[in-house]
N, C-alpha and C positions, 0 to 999 in steps of 0.2 A: 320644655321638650328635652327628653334625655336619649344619649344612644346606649345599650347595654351589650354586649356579646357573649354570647352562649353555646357552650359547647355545643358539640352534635351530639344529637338524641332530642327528648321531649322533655322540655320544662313545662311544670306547672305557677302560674303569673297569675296575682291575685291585684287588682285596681280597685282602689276605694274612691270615693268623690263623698266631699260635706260641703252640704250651704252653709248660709251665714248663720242658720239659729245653733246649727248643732248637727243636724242630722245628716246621716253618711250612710251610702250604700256600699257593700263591696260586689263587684264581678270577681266571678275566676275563671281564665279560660289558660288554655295550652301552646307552647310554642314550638315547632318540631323544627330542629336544625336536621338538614339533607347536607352529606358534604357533597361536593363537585369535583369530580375529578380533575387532575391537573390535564395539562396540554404540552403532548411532547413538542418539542419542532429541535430536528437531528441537524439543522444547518445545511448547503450544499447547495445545489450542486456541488462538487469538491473535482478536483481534478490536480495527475501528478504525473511525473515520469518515471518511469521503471528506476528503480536503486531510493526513490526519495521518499523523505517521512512525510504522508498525508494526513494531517490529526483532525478527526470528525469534533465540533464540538457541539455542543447538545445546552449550552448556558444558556441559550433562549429558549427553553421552556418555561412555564410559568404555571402557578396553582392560586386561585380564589384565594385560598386557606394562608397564600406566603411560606408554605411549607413543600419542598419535594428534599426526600428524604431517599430516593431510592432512582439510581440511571446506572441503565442497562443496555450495551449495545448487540447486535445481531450483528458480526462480521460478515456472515460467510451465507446470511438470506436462508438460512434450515428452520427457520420461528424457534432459534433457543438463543435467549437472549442470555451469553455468556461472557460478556466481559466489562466487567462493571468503572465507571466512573466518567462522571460528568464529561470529561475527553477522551478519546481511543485514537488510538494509535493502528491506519489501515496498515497490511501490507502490502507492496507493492511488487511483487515478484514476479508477478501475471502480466501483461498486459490485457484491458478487454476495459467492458464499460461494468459494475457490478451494483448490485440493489444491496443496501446497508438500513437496517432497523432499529430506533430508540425507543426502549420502554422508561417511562417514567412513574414513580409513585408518592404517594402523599402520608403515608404511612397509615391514612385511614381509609386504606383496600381502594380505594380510588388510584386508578391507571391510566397512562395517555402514551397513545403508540404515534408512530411516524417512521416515514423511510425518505431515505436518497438516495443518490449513485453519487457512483465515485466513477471517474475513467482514469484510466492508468496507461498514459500513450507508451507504446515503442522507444527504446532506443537501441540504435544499430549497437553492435558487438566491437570489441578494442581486437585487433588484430596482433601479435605479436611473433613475427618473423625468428626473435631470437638472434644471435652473433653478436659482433662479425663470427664469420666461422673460417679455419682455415685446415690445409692439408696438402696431402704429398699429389702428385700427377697420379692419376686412377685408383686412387684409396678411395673410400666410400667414406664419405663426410656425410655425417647424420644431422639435418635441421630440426631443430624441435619449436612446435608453434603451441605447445602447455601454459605457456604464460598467457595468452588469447584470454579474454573477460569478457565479461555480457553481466549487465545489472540483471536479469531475470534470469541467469545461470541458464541459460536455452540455447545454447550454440550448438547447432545440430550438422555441422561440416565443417570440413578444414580443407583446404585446397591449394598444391603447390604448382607456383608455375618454376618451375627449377631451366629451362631455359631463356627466360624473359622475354618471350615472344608475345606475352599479352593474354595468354591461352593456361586456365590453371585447371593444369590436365592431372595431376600426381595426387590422388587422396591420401588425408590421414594425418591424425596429430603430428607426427613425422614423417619426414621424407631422407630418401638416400642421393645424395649429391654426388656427382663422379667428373673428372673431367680428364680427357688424357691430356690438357695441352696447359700448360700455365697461364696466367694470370687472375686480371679481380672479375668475380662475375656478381652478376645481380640479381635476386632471386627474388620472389614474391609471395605472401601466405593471404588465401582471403578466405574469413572465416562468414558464416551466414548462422543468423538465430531462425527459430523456427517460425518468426512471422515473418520469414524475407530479407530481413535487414543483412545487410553486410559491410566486412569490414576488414580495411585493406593493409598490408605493409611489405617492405623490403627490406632486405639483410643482404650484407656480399660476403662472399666466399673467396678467400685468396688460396689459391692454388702454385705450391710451388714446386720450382723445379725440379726434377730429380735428375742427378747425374747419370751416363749409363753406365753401366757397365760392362766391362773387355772382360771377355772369358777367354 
């Protein structure tokens, strides 16, 4: 008994058999190799949080042949399998739950598909009050809250509470601080991303005296 391996397509296989005096017959018949296509599997469930690298891997695929020569991922679920290699790299900028596709190929036209999701949870926004900040008795001291961050770039308010009562009534990257009477006061920015999250800080404003003036 032998094992032989042969390419895909149709060979032609010729078997002879002899008894003992001499005499031999040959058959010949045909052997048709069929490839199989391989078998994707894209890994996952996968799950991340907003700002982090989510890398899909697609190594457990596998082909009859021991050959896949060709992976292909679907980021973005449109059926155009654009981003090639064995790993991909999701982004994460979104949050939501999303459908991700791997094509795989054998280089002998044999293909094998698969999908996963990826969820990409929420994370609240970095608040940044900015200061300390300081100025004269009823000058307009400007707060600036631009330094504020959200890993999904999605921070869709800025809110000052400029009297510290709890209440963040003043909209806007910035606000105008004013105070006729001296001292430290305490202010507040709370910024909100567009899935709700928020995110809180304080900064003080020194306010100082000004002398008055005899006319």
């Amino acid at each position: 008994t032998s094992t032989v391996e042969y390419a895909l397509g149709t060979t032609t296989l010729s078997f002879r058999v002899t008894d003992d005096d001499g005499a031999t017959d040959v058959a010949t018949f045909d052997v048709t190799m069929v490839n199989v296509p391989p078998t994707a599997d894209a890994g996952g469930p996968y799950a991340g949080n907003e700002g982090d690298t989510i890398t899909l891997d697609g190594s457990g695929s596998s082909d009859p042949g021991g050959i896949i020569d060709l992976y292909e991922w679907d980021l973005d679920n449109d059926g155009t399998f654009e981003t090639p290699g064995v790993t991909a790299s999701f982004p994460t900028s979104t949050s939501g739950v999303f459908t991700v596709g791997l094509r795989v190929g054998d280089g002998n036209g044999g293909f094998g598909t698969d999908s996963t999701t990826v969820t990409v949870s929420n994370v609240a926004p970095t608040a940044e009050a900015g200061g300390p900040y300081a100025g004269d008795e009823n000058a307009v001291i400007v707060v600036d809250g631009s330094a504020s961050s959200d890993p999904g770039n999605d921070i869709v308010s800025y809110d000052w509470d400029l009297d510290n009562d709890g209440t963040y009534e003043t909209p806007g990257v910035t606000g105008n601080f004013t105070s006729a009477t001296s001292g430290v006061f305490t202010i507040g920015l709370q910024v909100t991303d567009d899935d709700g999250a928020v995110g809180v800080d304080t900064a003080t404003v020194t306010v100082t005296n000004v002398v008055p003036v005899v006319d």
